[in-house]
OpenMM code with the backbone's topology and positions (N, CA, C; nanometers):
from openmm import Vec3, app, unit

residues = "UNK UNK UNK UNK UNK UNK UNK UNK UNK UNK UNK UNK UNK UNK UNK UNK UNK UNK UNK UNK UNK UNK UNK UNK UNK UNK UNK UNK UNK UNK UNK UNK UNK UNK UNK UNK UNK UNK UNK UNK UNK UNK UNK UNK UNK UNK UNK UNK UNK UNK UNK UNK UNK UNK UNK UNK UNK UNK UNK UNK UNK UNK UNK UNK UNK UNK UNK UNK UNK UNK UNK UNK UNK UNK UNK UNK UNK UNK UNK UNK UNK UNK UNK UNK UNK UNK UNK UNK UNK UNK UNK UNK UNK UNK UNK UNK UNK UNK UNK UNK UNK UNK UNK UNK UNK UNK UNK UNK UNK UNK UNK UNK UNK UNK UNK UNK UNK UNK UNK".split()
positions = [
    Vec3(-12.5570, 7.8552, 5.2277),
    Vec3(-12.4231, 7.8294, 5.2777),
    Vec3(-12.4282, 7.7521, 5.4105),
    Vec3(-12.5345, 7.8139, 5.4893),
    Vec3(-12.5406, 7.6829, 5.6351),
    Vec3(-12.7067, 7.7032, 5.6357),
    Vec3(-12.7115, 7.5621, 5.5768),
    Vec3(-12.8329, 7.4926, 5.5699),
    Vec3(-12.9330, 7.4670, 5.7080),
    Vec3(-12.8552, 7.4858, 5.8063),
    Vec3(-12.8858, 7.4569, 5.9096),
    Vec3(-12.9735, 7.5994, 6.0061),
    Vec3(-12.9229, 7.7043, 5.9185),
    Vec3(-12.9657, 7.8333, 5.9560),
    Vec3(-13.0955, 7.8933, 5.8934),
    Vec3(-13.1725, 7.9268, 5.9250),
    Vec3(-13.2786, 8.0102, 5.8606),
    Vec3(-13.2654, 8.1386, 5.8242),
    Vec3(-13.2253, 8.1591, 5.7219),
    Vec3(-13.2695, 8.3602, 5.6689),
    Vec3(-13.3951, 8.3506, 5.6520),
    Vec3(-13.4404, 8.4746, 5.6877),
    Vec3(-13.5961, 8.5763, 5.6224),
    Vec3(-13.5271, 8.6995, 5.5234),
    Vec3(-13.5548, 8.7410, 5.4530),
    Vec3(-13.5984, 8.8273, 5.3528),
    Vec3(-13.6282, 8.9545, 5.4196),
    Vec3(-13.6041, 9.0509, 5.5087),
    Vec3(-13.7146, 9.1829, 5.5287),
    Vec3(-13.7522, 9.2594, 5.4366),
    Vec3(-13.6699, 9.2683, 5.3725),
    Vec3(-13.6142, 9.3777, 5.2859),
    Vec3(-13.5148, 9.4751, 5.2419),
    Vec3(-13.5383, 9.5521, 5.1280),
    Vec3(-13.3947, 9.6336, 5.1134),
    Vec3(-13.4365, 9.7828, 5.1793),
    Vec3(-13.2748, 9.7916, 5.1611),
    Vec3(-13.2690, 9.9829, 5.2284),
    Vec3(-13.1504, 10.0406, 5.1254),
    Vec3(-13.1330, 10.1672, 5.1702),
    Vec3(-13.0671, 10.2377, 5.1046),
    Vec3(-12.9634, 10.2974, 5.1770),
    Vec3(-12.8329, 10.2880, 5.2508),
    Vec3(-12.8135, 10.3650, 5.3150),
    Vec3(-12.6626, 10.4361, 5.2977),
    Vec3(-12.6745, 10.5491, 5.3324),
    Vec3(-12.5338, 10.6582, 5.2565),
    Vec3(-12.5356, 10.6222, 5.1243),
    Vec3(-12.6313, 10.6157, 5.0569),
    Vec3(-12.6290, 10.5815, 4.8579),
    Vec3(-12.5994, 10.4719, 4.8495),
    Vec3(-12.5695, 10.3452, 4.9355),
    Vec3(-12.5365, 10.2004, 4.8978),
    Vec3(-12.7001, 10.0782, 4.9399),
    Vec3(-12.7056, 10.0506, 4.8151),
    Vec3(-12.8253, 9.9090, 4.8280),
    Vec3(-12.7601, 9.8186, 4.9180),
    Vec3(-12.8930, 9.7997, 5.0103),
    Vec3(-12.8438, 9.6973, 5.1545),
    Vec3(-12.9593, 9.5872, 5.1534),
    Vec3(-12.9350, 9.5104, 5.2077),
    Vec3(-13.0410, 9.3722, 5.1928),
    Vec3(-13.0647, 9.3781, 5.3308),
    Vec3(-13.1943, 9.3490, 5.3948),
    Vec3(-13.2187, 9.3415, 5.5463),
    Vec3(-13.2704, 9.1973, 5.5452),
    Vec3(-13.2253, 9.1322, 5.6739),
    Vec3(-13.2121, 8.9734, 5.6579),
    Vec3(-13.2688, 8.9820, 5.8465),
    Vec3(-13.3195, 8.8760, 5.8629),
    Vec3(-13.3253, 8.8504, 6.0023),
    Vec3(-13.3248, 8.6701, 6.0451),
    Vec3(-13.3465, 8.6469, 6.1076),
    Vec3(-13.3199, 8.5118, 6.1710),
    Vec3(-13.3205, 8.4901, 6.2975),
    Vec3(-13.4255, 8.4074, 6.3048),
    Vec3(-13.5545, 8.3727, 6.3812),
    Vec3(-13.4966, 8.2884, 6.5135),
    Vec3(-13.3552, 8.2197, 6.4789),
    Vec3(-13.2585, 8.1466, 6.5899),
    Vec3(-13.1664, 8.1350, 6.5298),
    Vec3(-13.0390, 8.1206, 6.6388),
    Vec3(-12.9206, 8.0855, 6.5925),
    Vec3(-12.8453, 7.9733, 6.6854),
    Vec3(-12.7673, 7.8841, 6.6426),
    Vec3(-12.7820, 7.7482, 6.7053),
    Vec3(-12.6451, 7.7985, 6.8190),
    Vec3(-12.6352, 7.7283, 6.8829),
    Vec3(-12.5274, 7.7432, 7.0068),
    Vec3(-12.5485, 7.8767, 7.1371),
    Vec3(-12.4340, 7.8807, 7.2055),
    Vec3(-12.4374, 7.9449, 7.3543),
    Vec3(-12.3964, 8.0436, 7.3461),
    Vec3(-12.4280, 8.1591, 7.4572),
    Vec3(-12.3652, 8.2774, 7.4813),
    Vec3(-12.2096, 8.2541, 7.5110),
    Vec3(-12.1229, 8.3397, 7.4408),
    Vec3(-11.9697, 8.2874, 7.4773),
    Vec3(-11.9524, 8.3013, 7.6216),
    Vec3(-11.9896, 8.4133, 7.6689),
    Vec3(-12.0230, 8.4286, 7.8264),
    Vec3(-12.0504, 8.3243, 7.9222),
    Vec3(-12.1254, 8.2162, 7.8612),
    Vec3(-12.1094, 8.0971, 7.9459),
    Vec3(-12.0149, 8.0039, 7.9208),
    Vec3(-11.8910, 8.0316, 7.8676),
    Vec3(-11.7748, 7.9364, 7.8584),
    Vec3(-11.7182, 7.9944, 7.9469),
    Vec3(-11.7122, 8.1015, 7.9957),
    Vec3(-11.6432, 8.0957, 8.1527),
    Vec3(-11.6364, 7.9813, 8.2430),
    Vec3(-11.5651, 7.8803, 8.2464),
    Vec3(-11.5573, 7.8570, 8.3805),
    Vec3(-11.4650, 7.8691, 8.5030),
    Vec3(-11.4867, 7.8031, 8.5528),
    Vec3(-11.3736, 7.8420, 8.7011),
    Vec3(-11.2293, 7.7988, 8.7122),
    Vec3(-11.2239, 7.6986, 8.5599),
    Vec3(-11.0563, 7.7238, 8.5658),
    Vec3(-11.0056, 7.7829, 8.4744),
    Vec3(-11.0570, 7.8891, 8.3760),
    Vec3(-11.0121, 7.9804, 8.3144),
    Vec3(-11.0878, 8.0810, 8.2474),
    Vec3(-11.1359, 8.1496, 8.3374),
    Vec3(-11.2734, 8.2967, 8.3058),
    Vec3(-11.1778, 8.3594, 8.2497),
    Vec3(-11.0876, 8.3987, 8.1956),
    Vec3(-11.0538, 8.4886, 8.0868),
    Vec3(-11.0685, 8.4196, 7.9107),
    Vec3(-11.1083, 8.2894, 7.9391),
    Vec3(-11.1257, 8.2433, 7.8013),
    Vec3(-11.2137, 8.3313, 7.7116),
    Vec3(-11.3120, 8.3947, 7.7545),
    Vec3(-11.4103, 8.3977, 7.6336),
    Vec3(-11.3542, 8.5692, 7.5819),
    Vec3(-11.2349, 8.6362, 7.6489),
    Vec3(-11.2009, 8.7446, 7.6011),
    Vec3(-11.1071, 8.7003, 7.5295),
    Vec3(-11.0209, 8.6166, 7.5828),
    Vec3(-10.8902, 8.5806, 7.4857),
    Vec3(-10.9630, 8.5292, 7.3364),
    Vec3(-11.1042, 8.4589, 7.3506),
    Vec3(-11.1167, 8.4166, 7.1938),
    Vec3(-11.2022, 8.5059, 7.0913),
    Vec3(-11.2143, 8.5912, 7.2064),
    Vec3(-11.2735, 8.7884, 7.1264),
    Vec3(-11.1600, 8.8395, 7.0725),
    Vec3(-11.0496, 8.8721, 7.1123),
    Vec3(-10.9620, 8.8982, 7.0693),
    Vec3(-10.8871, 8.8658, 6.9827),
    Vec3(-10.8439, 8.7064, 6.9781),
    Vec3(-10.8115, 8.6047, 6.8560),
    Vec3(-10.8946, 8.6534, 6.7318),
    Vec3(-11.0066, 8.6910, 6.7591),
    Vec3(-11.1348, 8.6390, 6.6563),
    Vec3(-11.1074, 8.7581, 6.5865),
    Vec3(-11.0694, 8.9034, 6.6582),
    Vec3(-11.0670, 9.0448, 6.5988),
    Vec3(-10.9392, 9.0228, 6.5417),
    Vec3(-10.8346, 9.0025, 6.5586),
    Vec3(-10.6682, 9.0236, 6.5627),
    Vec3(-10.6568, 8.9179, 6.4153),
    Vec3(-10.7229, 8.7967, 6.4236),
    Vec3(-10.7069, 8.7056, 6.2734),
    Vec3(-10.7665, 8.8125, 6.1941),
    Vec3(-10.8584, 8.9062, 6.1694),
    Vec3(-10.9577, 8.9710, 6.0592),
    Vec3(-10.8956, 9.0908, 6.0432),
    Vec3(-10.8132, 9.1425, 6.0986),
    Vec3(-10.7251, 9.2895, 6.1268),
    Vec3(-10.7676, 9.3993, 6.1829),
    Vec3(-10.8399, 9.3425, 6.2586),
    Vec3(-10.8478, 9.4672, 6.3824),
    Vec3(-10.7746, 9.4968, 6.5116),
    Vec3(-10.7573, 9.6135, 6.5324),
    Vec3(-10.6872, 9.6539, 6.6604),
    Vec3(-10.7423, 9.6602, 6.7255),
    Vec3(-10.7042, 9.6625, 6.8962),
    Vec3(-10.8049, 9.6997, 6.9869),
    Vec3(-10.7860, 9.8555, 7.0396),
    Vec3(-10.8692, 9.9165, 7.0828),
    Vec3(-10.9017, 10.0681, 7.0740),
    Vec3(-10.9011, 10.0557, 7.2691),
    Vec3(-10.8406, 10.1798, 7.2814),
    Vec3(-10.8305, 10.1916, 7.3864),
    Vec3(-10.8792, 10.3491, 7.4650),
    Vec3(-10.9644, 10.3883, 7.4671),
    Vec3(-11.0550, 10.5114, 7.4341),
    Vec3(-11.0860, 10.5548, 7.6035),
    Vec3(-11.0549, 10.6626, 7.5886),
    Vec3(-11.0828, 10.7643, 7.7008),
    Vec3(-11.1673, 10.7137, 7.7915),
    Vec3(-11.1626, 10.7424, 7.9312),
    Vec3(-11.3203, 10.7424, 7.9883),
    Vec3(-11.3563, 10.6037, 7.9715),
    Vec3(-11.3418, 10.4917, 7.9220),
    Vec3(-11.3440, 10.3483, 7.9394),
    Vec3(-11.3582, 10.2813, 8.0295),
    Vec3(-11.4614, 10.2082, 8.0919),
    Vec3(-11.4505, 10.1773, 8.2295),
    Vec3(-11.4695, 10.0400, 8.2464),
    Vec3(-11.3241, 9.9444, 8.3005),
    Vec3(-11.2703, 9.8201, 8.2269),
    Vec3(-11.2290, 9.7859, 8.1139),
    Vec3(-11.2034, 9.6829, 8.0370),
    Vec3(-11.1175, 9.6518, 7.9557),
    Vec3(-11.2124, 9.6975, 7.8562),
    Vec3(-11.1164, 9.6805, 7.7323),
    Vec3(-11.2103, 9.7674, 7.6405),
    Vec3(-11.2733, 9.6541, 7.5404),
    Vec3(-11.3707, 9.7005, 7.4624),
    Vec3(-11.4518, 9.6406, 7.4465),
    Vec3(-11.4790, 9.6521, 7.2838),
    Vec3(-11.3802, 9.7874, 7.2257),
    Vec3(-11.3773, 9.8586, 7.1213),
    Vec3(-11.2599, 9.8080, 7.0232),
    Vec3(-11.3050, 9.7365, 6.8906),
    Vec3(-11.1996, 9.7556, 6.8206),
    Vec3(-11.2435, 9.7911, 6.6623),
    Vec3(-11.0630, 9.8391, 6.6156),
    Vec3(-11.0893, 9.9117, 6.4630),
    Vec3(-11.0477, 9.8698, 6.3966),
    Vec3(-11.0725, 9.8402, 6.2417),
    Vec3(-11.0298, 9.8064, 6.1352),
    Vec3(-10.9479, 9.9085, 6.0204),
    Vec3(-10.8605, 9.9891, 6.0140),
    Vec3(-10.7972, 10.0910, 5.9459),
    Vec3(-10.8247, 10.0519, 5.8281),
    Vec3(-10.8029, 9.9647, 5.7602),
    Vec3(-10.7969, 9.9820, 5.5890),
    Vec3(-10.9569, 9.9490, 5.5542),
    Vec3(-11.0375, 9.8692, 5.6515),
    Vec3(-11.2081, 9.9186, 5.6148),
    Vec3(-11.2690, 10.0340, 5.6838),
    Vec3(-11.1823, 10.0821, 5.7664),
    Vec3(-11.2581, 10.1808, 5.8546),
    Vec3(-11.3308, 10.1515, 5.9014),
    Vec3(-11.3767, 10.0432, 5.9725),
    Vec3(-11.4902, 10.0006, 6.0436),
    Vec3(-11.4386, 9.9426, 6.1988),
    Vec3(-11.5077, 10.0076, 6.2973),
    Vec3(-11.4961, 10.0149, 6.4223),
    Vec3(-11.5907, 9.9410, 6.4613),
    Vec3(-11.5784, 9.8799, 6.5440),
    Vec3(-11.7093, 9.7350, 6.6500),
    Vec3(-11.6889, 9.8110, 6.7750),
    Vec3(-11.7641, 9.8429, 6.8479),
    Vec3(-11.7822, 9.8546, 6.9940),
    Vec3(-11.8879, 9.7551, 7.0281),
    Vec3(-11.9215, 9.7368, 7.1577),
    Vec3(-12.0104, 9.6824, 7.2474),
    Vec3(-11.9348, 9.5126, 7.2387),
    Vec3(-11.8035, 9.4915, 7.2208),
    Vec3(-11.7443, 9.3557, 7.1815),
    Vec3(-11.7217, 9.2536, 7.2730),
    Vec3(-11.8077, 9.2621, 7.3761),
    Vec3(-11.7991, 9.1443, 7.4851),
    Vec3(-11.8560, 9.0163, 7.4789),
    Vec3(-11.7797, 8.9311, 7.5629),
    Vec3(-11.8555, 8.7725, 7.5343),
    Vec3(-12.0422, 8.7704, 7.5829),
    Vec3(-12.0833, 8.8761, 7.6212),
    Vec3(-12.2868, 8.8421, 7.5804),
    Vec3(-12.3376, 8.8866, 7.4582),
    Vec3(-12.1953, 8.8929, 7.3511),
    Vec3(-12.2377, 8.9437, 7.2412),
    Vec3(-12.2162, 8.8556, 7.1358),
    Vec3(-12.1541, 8.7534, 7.1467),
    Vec3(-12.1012, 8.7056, 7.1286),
    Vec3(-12.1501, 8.5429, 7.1417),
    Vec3(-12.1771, 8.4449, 6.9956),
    Vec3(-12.1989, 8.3164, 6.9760),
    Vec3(-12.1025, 8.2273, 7.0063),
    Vec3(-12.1163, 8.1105, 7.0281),
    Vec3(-12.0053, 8.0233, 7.0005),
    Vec3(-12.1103, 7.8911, 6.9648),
    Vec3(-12.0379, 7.8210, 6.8763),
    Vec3(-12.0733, 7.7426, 6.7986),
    Vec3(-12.0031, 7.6457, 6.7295),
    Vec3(-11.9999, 7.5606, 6.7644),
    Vec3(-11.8995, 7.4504, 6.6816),
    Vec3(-11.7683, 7.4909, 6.7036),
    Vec3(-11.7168, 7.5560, 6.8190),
    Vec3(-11.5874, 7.6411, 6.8205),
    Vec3(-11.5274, 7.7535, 6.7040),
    Vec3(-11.6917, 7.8137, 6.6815),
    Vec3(-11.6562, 7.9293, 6.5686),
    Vec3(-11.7282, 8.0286, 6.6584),
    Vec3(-11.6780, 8.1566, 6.5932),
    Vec3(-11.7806, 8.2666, 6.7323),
    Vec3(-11.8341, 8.3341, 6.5943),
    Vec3(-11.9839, 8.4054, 6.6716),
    Vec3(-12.0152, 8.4858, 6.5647),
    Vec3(-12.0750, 8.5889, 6.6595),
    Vec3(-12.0448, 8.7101, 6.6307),
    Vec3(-12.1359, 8.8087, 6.6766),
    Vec3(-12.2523, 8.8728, 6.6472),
    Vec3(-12.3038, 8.8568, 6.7606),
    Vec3(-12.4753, 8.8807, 6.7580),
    Vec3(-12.5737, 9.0378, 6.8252),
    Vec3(-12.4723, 9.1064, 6.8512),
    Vec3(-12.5328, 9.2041, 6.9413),
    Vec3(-12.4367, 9.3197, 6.9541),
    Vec3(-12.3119, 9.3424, 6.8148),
    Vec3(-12.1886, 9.4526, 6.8529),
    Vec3(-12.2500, 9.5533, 6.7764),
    Vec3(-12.2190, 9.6701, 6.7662),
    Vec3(-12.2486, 9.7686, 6.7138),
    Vec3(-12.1081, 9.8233, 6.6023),
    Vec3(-12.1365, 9.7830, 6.4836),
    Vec3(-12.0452, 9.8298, 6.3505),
    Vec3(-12.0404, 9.9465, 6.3615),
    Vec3(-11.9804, 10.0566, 6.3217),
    Vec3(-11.9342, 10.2039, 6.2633),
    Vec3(-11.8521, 10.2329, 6.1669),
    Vec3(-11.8677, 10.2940, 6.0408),
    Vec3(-11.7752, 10.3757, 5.9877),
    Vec3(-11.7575, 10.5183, 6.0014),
    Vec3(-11.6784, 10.5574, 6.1035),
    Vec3(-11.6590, 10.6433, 6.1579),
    Vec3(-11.5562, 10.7321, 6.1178),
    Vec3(-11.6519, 10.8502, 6.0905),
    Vec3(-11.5782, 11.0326, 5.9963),
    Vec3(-11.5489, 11.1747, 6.1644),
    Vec3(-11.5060, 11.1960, 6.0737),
    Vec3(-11.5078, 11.3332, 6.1883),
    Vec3(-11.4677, 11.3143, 6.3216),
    Vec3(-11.4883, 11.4000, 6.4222),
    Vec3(-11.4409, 11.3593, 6.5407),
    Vec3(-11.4009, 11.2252, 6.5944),
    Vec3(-11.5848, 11.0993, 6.5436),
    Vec3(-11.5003, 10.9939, 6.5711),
    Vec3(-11.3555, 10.9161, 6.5416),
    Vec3(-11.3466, 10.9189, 6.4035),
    Vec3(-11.2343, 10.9019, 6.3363),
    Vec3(-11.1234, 10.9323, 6.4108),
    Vec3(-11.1165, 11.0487, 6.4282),
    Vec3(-10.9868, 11.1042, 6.5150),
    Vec3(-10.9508, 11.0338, 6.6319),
    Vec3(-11.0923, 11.0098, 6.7568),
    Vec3(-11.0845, 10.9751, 6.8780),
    Vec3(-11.0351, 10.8705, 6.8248),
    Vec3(-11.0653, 10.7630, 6.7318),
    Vec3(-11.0290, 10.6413, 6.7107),
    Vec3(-10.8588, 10.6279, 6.7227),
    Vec3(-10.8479, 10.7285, 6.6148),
    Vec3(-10.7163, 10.7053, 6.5755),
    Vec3(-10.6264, 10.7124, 6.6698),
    Vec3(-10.6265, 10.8083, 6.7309),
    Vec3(-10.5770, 10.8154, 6.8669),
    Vec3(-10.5961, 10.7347, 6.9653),
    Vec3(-10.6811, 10.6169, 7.0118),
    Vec3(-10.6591, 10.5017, 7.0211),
    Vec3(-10.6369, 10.4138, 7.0306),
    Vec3(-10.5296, 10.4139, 6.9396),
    Vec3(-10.4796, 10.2849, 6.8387),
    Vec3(-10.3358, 10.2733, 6.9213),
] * unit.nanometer
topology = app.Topology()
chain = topology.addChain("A")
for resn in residues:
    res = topology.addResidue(resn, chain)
    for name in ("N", "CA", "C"):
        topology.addAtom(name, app.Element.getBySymbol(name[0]), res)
């Protein structure tokens, strides 16, 4: 699909009873979004974190104990929560972002709740 990218193969896993493919890649072309800050508009690279979550249907999570803006958002009808969502996590590329460093969750039990509450 982008020729320009290299997959490896690691291997498969198994995880919660679902077959998973493990893939890695060796580089990925473009900048930390973090360095599109500049000095006439350093809130850019959150406003296009946010765009990027809000087009795919996620909310942003606004969670206890948070210290600065938050960084957390959820997806209700996949149940899947991203934390760690800041621009050093974050690609930019051809004016597409891809994330490189967030931490996914499908989150049961307590988390679930904290989430929901949240929202």
């Amino acid at each position: 699909m982008f020729p320009r990218l290299r997959y490896w193969l690691d291997g498969f896993s198994k995880i919660n009873g679902q077959f998973t493919i493990v893939t890695s890649q060796r580089f990925i072309p473009g900048r930390l979004l973090s360095d599109e800050a500049g000095d006439h508009d350093p809130k850019r690279p959150v406003r296009l974190i946010e765009r990027w979550f809000e087009r795919r249907g996620y909310q942003k999570l606004y969670l206890d104990n948070t210290l600065g803006p938050s960084r957390a958002w959820y997806h209700r009808e996949e149940n899947i929560a991203v934390f760690d969502a800041k621009p050093q996590n974050f690609l930019i590329w051809e004016d597409a972002l891809f994330p490189v460093d967030v931490i996914p969750v499908q989150p049961a039990g307590l988390l679930l709740k904290k989430i929901l509450a949240a929202l």
